[in-house]
N, C-alpha and C positions, 0 to 999 in steps of 0.2 A: 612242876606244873600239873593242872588238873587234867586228867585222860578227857577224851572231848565227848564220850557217855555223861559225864557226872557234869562236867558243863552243861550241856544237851537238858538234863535230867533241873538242874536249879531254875537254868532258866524257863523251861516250860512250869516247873513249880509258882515263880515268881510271878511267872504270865496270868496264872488259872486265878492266883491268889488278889489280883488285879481284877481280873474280869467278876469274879465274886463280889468285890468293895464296890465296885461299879456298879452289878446290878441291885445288890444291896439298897443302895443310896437314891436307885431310881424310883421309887416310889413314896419316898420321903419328899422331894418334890414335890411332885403333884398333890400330895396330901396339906401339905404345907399352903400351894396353892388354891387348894377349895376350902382350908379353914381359912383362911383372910379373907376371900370371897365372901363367906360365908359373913363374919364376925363385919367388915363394911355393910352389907347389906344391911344388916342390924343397927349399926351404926346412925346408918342414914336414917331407916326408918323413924327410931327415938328421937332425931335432931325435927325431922319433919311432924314429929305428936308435938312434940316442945314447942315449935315455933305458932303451929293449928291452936295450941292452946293461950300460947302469949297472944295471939294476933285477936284471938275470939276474948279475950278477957282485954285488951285496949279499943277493941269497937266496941265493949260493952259500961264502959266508960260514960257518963253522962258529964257534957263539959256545960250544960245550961245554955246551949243555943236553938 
């Protein structure tokens, strides 16, 4: 069996090595969340030119009334 130092000793290694992945990963998150933010934003906008510009090119339309 393993003396309970070298126990002791893996398991706070495994702990640290944990809490690193963890906080690692906390910022990829958020990052992730303000480029979709970002990238919809833009989305919507372009959908809203496209639509200003179909809408203003069919009122401009002369049907002969």
């Amino acid at each position: 069996m393993f003396p309970f130092d070298t126990l002791a000793h893996v398991v706070r290694a495994r702990l640290a090595k944990a809490r690193r992945r963890f906080r690692s990963d906390a910022g990829y998150t958020t990052e992730t969340i303000v480029v979709t933010a970002v990238l919809a934003v833009l989305a919507l906008t372009v959908v809203g030119i496209i639509v200003a510009k179909v809408t203003a090119k069919a009122n401009g339309i002369d049907l002969g009334g």
